[in-house]
C-alpha beads as a LAMMPS data file, in Angstrom:
LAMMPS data file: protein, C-alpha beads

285 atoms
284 bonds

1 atom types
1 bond types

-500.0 500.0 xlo xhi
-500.0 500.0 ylo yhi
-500.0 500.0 zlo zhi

Masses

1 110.0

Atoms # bond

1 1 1 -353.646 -336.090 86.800
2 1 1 -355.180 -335.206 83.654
3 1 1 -357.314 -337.484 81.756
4 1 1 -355.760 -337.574 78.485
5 1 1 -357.949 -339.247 75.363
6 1 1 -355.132 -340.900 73.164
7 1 1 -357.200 -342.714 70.410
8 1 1 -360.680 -343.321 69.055
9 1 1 -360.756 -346.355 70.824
10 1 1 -361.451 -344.181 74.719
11 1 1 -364.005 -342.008 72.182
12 1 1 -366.053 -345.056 71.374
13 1 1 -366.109 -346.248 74.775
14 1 1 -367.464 -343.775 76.023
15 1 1 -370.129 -343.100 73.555
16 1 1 -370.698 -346.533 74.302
17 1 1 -371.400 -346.133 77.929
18 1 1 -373.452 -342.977 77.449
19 1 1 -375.683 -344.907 74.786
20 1 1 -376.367 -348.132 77.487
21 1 1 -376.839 -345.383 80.358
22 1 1 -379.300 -343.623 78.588
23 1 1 -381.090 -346.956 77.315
24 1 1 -381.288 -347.582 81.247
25 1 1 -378.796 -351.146 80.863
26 1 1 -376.395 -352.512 82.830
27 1 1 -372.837 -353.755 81.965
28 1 1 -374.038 -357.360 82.658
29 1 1 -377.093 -357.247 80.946
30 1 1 -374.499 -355.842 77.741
31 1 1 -372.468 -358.810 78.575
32 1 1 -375.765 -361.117 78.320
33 1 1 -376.261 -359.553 74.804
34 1 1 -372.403 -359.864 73.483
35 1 1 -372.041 -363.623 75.366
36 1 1 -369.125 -362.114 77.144
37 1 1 -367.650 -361.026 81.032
38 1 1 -368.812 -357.976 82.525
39 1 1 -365.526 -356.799 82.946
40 1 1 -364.856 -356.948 79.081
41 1 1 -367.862 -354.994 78.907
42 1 1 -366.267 -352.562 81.425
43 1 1 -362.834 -352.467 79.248
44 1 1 -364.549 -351.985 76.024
45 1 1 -366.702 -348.490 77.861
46 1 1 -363.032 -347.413 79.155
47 1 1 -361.062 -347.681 76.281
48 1 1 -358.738 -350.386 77.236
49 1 1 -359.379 -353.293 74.944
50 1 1 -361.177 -353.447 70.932
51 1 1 -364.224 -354.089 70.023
52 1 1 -365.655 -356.063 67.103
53 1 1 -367.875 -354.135 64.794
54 1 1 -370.400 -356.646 65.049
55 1 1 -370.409 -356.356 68.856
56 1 1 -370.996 -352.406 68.365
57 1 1 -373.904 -353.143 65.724
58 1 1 -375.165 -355.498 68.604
59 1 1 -375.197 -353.177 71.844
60 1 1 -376.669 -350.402 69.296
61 1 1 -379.286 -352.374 68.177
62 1 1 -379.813 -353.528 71.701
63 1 1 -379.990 -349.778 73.275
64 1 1 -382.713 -349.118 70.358
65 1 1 -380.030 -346.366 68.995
66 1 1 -381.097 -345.676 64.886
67 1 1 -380.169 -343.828 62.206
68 1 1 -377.574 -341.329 61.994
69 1 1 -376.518 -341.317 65.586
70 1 1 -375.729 -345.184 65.082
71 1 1 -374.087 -344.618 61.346
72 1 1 -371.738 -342.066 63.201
73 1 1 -370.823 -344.409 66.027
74 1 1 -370.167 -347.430 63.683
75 1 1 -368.083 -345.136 61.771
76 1 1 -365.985 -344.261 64.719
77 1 1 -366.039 -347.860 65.585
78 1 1 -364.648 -348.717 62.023
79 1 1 -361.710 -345.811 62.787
80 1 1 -361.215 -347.083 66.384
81 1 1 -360.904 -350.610 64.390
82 1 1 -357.947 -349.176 62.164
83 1 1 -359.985 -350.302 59.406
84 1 1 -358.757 -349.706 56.013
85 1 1 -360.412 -347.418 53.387
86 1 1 -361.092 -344.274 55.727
87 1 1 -357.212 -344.113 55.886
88 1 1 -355.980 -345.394 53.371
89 1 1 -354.574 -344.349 50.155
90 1 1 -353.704 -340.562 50.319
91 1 1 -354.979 -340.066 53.872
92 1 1 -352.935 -342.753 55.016
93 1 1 -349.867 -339.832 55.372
94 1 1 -352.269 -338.086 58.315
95 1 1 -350.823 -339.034 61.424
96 1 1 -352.429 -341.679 63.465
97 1 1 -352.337 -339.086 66.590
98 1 1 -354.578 -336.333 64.113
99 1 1 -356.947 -339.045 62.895
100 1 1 -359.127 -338.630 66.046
101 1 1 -359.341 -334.609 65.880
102 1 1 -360.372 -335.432 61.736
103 1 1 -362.566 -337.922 62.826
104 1 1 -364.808 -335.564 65.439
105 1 1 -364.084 -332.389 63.283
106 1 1 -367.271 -332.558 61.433
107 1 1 -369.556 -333.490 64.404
108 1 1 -368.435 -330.507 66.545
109 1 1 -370.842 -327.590 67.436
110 1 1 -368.031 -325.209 68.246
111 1 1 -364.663 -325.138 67.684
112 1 1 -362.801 -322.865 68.986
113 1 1 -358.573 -322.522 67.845
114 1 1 -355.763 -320.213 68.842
115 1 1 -352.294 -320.108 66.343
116 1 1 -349.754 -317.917 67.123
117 1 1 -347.138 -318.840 64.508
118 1 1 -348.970 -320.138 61.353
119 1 1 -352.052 -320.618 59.736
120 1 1 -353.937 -323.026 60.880
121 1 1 -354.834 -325.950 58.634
122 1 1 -358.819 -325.223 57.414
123 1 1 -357.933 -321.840 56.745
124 1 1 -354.531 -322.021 54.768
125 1 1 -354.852 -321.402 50.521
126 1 1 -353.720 -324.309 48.481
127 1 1 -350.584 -321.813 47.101
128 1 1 -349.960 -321.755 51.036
129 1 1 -349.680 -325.325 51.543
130 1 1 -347.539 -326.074 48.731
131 1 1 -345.267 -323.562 50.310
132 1 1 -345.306 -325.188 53.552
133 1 1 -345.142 -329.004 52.675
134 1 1 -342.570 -328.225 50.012
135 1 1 -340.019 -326.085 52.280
136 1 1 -340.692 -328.886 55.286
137 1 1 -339.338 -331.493 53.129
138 1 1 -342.589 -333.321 52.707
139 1 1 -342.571 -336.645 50.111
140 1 1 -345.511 -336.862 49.503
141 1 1 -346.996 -333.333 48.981
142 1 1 -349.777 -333.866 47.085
143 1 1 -351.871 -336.208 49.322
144 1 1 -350.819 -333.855 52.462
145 1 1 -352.795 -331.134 50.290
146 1 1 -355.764 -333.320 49.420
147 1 1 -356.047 -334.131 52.911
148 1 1 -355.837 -330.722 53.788
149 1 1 -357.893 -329.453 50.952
150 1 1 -360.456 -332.453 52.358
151 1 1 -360.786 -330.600 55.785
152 1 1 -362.104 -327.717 54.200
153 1 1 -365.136 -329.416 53.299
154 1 1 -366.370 -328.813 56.716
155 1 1 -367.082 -325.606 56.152
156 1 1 -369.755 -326.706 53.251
157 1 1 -371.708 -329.018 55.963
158 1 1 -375.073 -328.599 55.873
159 1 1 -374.848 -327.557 59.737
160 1 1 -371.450 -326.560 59.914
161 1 1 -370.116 -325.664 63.391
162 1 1 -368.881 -322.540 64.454
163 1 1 -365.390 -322.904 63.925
164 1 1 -363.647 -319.335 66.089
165 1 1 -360.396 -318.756 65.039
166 1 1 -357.365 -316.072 66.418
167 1 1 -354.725 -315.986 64.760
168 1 1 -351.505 -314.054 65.513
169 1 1 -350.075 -311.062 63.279
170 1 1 -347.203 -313.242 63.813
171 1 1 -348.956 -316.012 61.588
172 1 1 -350.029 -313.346 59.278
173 1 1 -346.251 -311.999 58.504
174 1 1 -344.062 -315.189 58.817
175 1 1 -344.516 -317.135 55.386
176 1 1 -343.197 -320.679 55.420
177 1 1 -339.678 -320.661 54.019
178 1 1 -338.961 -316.709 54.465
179 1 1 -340.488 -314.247 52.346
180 1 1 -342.854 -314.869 49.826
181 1 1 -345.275 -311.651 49.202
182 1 1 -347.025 -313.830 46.608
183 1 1 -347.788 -316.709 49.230
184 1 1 -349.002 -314.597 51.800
185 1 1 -350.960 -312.223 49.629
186 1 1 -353.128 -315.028 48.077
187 1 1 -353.166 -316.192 51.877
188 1 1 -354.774 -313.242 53.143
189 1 1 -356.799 -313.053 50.323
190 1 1 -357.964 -316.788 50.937
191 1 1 -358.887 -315.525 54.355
192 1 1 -361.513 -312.895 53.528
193 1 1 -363.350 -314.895 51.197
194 1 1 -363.560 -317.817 53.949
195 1 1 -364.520 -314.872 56.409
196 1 1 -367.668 -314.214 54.826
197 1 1 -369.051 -317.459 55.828
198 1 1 -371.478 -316.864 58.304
199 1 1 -370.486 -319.496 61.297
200 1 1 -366.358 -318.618 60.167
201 1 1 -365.118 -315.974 62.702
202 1 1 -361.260 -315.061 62.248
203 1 1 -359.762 -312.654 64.457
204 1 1 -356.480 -311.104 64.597
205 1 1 -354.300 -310.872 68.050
206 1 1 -351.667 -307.925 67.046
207 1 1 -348.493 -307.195 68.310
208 1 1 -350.004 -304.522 70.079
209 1 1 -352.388 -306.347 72.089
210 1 1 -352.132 -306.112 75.863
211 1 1 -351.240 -309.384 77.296
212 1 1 -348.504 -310.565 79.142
213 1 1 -348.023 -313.745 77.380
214 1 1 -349.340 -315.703 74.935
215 1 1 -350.445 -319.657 75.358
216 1 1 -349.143 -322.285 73.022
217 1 1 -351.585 -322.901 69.853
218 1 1 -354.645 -325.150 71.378
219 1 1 -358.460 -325.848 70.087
220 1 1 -361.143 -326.273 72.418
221 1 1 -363.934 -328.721 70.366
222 1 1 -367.460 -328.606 71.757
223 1 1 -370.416 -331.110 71.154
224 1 1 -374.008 -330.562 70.932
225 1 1 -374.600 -334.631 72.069
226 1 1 -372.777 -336.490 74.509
227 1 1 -369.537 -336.271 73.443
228 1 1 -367.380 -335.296 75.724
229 1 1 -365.674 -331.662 75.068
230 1 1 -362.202 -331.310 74.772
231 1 1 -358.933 -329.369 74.324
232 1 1 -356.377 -330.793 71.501
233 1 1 -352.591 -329.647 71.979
234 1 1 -350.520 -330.651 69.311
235 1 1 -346.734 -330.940 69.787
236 1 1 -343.692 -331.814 67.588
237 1 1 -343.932 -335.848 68.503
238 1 1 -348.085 -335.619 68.731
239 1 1 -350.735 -334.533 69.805
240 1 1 -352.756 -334.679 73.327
241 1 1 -356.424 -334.583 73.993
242 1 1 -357.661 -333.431 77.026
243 1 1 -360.797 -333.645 78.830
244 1 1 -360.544 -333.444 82.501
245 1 1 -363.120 -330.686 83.336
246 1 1 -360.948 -328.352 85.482
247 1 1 -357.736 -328.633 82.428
248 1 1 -360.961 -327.767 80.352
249 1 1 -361.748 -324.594 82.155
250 1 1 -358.253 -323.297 81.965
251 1 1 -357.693 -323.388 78.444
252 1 1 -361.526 -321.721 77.918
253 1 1 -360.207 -318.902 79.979
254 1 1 -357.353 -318.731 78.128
255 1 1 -359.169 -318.485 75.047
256 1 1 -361.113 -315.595 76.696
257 1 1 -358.128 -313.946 77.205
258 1 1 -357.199 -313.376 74.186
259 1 1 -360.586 -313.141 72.634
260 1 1 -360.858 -309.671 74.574
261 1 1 -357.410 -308.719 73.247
262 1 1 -358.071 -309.610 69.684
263 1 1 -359.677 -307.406 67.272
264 1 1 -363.216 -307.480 66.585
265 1 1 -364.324 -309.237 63.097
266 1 1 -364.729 -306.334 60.764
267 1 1 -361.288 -304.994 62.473
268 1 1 -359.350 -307.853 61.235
269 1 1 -361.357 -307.597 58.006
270 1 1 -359.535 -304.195 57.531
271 1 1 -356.465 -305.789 58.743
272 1 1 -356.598 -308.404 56.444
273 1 1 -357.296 -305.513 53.075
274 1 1 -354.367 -303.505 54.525
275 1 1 -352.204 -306.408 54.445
276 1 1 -352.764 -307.407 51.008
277 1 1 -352.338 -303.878 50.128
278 1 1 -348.696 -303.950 51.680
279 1 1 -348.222 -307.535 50.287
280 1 1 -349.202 -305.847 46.561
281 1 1 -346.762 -303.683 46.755
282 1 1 -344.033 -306.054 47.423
283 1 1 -344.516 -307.802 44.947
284 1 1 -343.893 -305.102 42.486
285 1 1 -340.922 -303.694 43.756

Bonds

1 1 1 2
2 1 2 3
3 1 3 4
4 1 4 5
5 1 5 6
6 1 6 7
7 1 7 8
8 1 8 9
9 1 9 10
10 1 10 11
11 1 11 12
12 1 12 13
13 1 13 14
14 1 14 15
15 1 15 16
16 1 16 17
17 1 17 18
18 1 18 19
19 1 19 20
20 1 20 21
21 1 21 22
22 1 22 23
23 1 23 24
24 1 24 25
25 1 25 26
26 1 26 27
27 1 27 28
28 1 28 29
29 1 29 30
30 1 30 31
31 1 31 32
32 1 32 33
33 1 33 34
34 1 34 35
35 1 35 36
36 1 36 37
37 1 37 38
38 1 38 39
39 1 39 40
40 1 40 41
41 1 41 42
42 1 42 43
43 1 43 44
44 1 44 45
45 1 45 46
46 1 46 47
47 1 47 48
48 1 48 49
49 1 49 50
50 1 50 51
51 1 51 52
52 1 52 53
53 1 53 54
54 1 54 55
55 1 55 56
56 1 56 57
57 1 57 58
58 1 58 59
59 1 59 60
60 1 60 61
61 1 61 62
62 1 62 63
63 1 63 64
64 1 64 65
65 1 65 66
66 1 66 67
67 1 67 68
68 1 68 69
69 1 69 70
70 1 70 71
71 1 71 72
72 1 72 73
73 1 73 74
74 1 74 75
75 1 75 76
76 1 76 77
77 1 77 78
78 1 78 79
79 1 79 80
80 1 80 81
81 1 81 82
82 1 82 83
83 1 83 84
84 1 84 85
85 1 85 86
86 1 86 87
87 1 87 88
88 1 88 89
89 1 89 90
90 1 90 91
91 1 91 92
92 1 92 93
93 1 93 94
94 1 94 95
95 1 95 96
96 1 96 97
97 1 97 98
98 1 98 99
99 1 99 100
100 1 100 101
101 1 101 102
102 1 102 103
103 1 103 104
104 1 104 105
105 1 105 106
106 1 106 107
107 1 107 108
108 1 108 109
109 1 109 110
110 1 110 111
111 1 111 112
112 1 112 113
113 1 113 114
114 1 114 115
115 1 115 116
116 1 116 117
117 1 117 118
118 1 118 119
119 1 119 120
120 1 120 121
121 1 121 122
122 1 122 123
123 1 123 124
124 1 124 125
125 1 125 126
126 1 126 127
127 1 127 128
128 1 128 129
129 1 129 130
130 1 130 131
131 1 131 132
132 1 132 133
133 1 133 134
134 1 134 135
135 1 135 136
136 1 136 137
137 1 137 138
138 1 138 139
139 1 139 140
140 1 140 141
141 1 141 142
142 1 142 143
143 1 143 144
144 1 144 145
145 1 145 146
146 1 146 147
147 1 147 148
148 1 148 149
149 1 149 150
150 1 150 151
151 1 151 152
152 1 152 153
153 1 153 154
154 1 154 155
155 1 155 156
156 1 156 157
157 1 157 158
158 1 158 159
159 1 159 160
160 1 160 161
161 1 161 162
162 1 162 163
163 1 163 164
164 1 164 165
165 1 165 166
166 1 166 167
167 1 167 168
168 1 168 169
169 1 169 170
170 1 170 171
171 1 171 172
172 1 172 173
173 1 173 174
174 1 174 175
175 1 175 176
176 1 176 177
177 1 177 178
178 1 178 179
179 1 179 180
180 1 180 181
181 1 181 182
182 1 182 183
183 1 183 184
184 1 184 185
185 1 185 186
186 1 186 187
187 1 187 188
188 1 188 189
189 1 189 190
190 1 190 191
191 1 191 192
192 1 192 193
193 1 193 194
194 1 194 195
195 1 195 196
196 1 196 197
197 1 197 198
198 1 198 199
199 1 199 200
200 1 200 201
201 1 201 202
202 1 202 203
203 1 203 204
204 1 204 205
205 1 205 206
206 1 206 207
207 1 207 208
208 1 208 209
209 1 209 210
210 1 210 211
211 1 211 212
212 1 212 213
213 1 213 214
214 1 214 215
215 1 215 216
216 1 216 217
217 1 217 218
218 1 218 219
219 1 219 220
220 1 220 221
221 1 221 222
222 1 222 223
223 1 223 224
224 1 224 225
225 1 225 226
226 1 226 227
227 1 227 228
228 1 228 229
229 1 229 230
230 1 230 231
231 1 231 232
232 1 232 233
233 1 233 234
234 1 234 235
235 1 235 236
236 1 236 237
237 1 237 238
238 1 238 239
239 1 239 240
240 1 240 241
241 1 241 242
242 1 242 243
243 1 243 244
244 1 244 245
245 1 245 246
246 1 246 247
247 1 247 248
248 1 248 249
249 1 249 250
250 1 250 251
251 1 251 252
252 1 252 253
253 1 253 254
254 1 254 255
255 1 255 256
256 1 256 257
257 1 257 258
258 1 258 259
259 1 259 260
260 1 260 261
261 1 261 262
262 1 262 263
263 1 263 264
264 1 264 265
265 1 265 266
266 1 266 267
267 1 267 268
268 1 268 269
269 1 269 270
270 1 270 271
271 1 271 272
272 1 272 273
273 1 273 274
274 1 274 275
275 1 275 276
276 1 276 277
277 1 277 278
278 1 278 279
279 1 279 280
280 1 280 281
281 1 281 282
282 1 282 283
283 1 283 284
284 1 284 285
């Protein structure tokens, strides 16, 4: 069976257990240091129980882990914690199964995402969004756009990872609600100006390509520490995080797939112009 990660709280555990293997401890000797059972210690590394923050300050301080590796893990502590603040106010409307994939966003050395139907979320234009929330029925548009608009900033990190996309033509052609020239033109637009960042690839899968099928829309999200890699799949009740290593391997060769029947960069770059071209002229007719 697949090992599925459903919350922060398996995440932290098993930065946890990396941190105390790597500071050469034991589970009992962690138990020593918290004044608790070994086998809390063992549910706490698994996932299957909380853990105060104090008790994470604790083992960190205990494995000798400093500075921004231990502000990172007591931030995912204080998510895996439901603490408020983080998600509260207007990101309280992001789902508590999309928190995690927001959470490890950031820290990510490659991510690597296939839509075949939409835009995906860091690359949509605010005009877009409004589109989208507003024809879905949404009630509270304008935080869904700030939190949306808040993703973004990932692509002004410092070290940014190399966040791959494909997109289908289908994406590129279907605007949320039915036709909008306007919407999609100041999408596409949106999309070469983000495609000039240097660790942005986009990539267009046409109708053309030569594939049998197509997968459903997944992102593969690789680490450069010891977080463990793994494959989010969103669905219409959720989302599912997978990291067993062979469920891992088929969705990378699925992403090769249809890397080597998408277009190269500057060929969806000209894809992109003659699409805005066609979505000009729409718009005055």
């Amino acid at each position: 069976m697949a090992s599925t990660v459903t919350s922060r709280r398996k995440q932290l555990g098993n930065e946890l257990r990396h941190a105390r293997a790597a500071a050469g401890f034991t589970q009992q000797q962690v138990a020593d240091v918290l004044g608790c059972t070994q086998g809390k210690v063992n549910k706490i590394e698994s996932g299957a129980v909380g853990v105060k923050l104090g008790d994470v300050r604790a083992m960190l301080e205990a494995f000798d882990v400093l500075g921004e590796e231990a502000e990172t893990l007591m931030g995912l502590a204080r998510a895996a914690a439901g603490q408020r603040g983080q998600w509260s106010g207007y990101r309280s409307v992001v789902p508590h199964w999309f928190r995690t994939f927001t959470d490890l966003e950031p820290a990510a050395a490659e991510i690597m995402t296939w839509h075949g139907e939409r835009i995906p979320g860091p690359l949509q234009s605010e005009h877009y969004m409004l589109k989208q929330f507003t024809e879905f029925g949404a009630t509270d548009v304008t935080s869904l756009v700030r939190n949306r608009l808040d993703r973004k900033a990932i692509f002004d990190q410092q070290q940014p990872p190399y966040y791959r996309f494909i997109i289908s033509e289908s994406a590129l052609r279907r605007a949320p609600g039915g036709h909008a020239p306007a919407v999609m033109l100041d999408q596409v637009e949106h999309l070469l100006d983000l495609e000039r960042r240097s660790r942005v690839y986009i990539h267009v899968l046409p109708f053309g390509a030569r594939l049998a099928a197509v997968p459903n829309d997944f992102t593969i999200m690789r680490f450069p520490d010891r977080t463990r890699d793994f494959v989010y799949v969103e669905h219409c009740a959720g989302g599912l995080y997978l990291d067993d290593v062979k469920d891992f391997q088929i969705f990378v060769d699925a992403w090769d797939r249809l890397r080597g029947a998408a277009l190269e960069r500057h060929e969806s770059r000209q894809f992109f112009k003659e699409l805005a071209e066609l979505y000009r002229g729409q718009m005055n007719t």
